[in-house]
Structure formats: C-alpha cells, structure tokens
N, C-alpha and C positions, 0 to 999 in steps of 0.2 A: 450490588454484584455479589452473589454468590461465592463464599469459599471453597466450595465441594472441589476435589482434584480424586482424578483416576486414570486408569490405562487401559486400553480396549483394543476392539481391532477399526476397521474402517468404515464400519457405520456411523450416520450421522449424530448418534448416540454416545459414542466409542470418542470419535475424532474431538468432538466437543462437548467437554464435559459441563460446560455451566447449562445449568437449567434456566428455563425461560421464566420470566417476570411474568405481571399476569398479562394479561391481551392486549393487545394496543388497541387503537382506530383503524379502520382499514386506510390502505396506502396513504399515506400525504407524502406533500409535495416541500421541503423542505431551499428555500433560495442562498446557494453560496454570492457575494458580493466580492466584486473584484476591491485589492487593500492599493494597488499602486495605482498610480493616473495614469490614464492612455490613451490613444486618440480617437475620439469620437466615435468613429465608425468602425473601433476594435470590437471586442464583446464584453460586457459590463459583468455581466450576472451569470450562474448556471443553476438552473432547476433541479432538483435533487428528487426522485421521488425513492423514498422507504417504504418496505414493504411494513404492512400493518402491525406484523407482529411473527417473531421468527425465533427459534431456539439458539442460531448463530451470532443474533444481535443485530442482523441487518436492517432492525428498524429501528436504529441512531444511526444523523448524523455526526460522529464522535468529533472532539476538540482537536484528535490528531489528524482526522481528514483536512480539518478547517487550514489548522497550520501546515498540512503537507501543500495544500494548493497555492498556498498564497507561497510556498518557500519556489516550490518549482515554478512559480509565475516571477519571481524573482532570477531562477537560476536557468535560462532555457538553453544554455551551453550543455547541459546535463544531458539533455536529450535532445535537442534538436536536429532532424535528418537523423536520428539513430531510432536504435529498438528498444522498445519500453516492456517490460511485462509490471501486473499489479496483481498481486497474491492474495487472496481475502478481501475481495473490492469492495465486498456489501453496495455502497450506493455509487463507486467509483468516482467520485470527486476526482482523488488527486491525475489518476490515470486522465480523465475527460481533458483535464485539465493541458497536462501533454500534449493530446491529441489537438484539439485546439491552437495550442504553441508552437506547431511546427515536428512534432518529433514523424518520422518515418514510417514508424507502425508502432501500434500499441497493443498489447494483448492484457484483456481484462479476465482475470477469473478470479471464481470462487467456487465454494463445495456446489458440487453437481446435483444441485436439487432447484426444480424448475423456475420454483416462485423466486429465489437468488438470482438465477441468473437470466430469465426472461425481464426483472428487472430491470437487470444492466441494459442487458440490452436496448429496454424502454428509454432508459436515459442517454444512451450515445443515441439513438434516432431524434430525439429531444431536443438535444446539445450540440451535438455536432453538425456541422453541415454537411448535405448529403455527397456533396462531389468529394467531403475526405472519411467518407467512412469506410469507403475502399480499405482503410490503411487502418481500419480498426476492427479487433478480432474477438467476438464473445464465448469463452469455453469454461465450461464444468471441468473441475479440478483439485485432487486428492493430493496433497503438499505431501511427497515422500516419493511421490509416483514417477513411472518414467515421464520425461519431457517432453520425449519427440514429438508428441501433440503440437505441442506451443511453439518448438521452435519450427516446424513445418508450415505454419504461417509465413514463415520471415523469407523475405527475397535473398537469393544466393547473392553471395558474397565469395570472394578468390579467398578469404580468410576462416567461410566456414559461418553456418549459423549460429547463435548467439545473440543475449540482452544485452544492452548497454547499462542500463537502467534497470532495477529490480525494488519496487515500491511496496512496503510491507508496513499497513496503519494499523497501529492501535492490533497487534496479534500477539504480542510477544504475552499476555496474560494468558494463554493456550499452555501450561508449561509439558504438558506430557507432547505439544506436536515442535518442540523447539528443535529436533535434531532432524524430522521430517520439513520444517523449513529450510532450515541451514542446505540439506542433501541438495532440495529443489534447486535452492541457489548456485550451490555450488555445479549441479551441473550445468544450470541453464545461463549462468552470468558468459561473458568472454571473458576467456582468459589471454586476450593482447595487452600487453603491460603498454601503457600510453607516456612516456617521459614526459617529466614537468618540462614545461616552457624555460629558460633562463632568457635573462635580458639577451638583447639583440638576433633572439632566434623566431623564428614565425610560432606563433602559440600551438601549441597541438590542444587535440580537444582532451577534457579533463579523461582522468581511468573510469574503465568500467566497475561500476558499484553499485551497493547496496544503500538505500535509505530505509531505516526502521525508525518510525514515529511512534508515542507512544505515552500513557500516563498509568501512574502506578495507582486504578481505581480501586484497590481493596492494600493501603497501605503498607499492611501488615505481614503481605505477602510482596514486597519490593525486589529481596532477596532474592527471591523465586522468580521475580521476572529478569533480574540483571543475569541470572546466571545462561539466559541466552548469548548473552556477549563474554561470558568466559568460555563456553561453548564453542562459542564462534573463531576468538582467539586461540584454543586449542587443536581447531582445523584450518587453520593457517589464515587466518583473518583480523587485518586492522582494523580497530576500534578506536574511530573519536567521535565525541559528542559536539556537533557544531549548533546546537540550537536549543535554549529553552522559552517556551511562551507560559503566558499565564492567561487562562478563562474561566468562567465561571464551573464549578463542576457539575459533570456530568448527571452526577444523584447526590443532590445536595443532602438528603437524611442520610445516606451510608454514614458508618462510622468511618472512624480514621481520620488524621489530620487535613482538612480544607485544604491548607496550602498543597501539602501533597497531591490530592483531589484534583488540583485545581492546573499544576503546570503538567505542562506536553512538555516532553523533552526530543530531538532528534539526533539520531546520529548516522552520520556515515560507514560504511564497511567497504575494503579495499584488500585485493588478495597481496599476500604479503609476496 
C-alpha cells in the first residue's frame, strides 16, 4: 500500500489519493463463511464478488470486512428492525450481512463511480433474498456531502429520519477524507440518546453508533490513521475500542511490522 498523501477537490483522483496496484483479474467471486453455528436452514456463506481491479481498492476483500461480519453476526441487537447505512462498501459484506440479520433497511454506498457501485448492487441481488431487498438501498456517494439522499430512503419515523447503525471498514487510511467522514456521520447518525438498561428495567435497545473497523496496513503511518479518533473526540464523540482480531496480512511483502499487518482492530463511536 502506497504512502503517497494529498489534498484535492472531489474527483475520484482528489477523494483518493492512493494509487492503484497493478491490474487484477477481472471480477471474482470471493466466499465469506458464517464463524457461529446456526440452524440448518439459516444461510451458511455470502458470495463476495470484487471488481477486477479499481483505484479505490474495491478489489479486496479486506480482513476488516471479514471481522466486521462475523462481529455484526454476533451483535444483531445493533441493528435489528433499525437503519443501517455502510460508507465505502466496496464488496459490502458487513452491510449484506445486516440486511440478512434482520435490520430494517440498509443503505450501501460508496464513491459514485459505476463499476463500484453496480457491484454492490450485484451482490445484494446475489445474497439477499429477493422479498427483503425492498429494505435494501444502492447509492453513489461523496463522504462530506449532503445526506438527504440516504436518509430519503428511510421510512418516516414521529422521531425524524436517521441511521441507527453507521459501518465504516477499513477507511480510516483515507487521512485527507477523515473530517468529510466524521461531517457524514454526524449528520446522518440519530441523535436519540438510548439509556442503558439497569437491572429490573425492560432493556432498551443499545445507542445509535458508529462502528470503524480497520488495520494499520502501512505501519508507519498508524499515527495518521488514529488521529481520526481524536478528530472524532474533538467533535463531541466517544471512543472505545471493543475489538481486536488477528489474520494473515493483507500484502504479506509490504514493509512494516507483520503483527501490525496483521490485526484488525474495532471500535465503537457514541455521541457524547
């Protein structure tokens, strides 16, 4: 992965500064495997396909996809019956994932460029089955930008449109688009504060938040990616890290520490 860093306007040159590798294959078809047991006639696997070769990266399935799926297959209180959005989907795992699980609606994007997001779309018609794709939404989208798009999907609510759910894999190496993330977030999450449950009271559902998954692939630049979460902190946002995995890395030849390479770390974000 590429060191290069710049600042631009909103072309797809501008927005993403790492330059592309050399060419892939054209599309394959990558298979996520379910990590928890389930019953038989649940769904086992999800077919991934990437496109061939892309300047945004969309042709990996990244390690923080892997473990974003298997966490939300874990946690389906997170989303379940609510509203999901996924910011830089590339192949949309964790998103499909949701959608599958029960969540209400889900809205998939990523930069509005076709072979991206005709993608997606391939893989919710894929994955999903077709009586809940109603409730799934494929849109092109510039992280800084207004939201109305996205939340214009969502069914009226007496409380006002709004994500429950905000899935952001493997972006935070973007560092010139970290405050055009944050903006998105902050406009499009809900802002209903959800009280914790105490003993003897009916549980409410968890707050509405942020999940940022992510691996520090060019070590030496780690720095640069944490400083999304003082960012974040600075605009009135809690920060805790509830997760780390380890897998193989992504570009075994890159330099920089393996181990580093190697773990996905996740964290939660909640408005203070």
């Amino acid at each position: 992965m590429s060191d290069s860093e710049g600042e631009g306007g909103l072309a797809l040159d501008s927005v993403f500064i790492e330059p592309p590798r050399p060419p892939s294959p054209e599309p394959t078809v990558t298979t996520y495997t379910r990590e928890r047991q389930v019953d038989p006639d649940n769904w086992r696997t999800i077919d991934i396909r990437l496109v061939g070769s892309h300047p945004l990266w969309g042709h990996h399935l990244w390690n923080a996809s892997r473990a974003f799926a298997a966490y939300l297959d874990d946690h389906p209180e997170l989303y379940c019956n609510r509203s999901v959005l996924e910011l830089g989907a590339g192949g949309a795992l964790p998103g499909i994932v949701a959608a599958k699980n029960g969540a209400k609606t889900v809205v998939l994007t990523d930069y509005p460029d076709a072979a991206l997001v005709d993608n997606i779309s391939h893989n919710v018609r894929e994955n999903v089955p077709e009586a809940d794709r109603v409730r799934v939404h494929v849109q092109g989208y510039i992280w800084g930008q207004p939201v109305e798009p996205l939340l214009a999907v969502l069914p009226d609510e007496s409380d006002g449109k709004a994500f429950d759910l905000i899935i952001l894999s493997d972006l935070i190496f973007n560092h010139s688009q970290h405050e055009a993330m944050l903006k998105t977030c902050d406009l499009a999450l809900s802002k209903i504060r959800t009280p914790d449950s105490t003993a003897g009271e009916s549980r409410s559902p968890p707050a509405p938040c942020l999940l940022v998954f992510y691996t520090h692939h060019r070590p030496h630049l780690a720095d640069r990616d944490m400083e999304f979460f003082a960012k974040a902190r600075v605009n009135g946002w809690h920060c805790e890290e509830i997760l780390t995995r380890k897998y193989p890395p992504m570009f075994p030849e890159d330099p920089g520490e393996e181990e580093v390479r190697a773990t996905v770390h996740g964290w939660r974000l909640t408005r203070i």
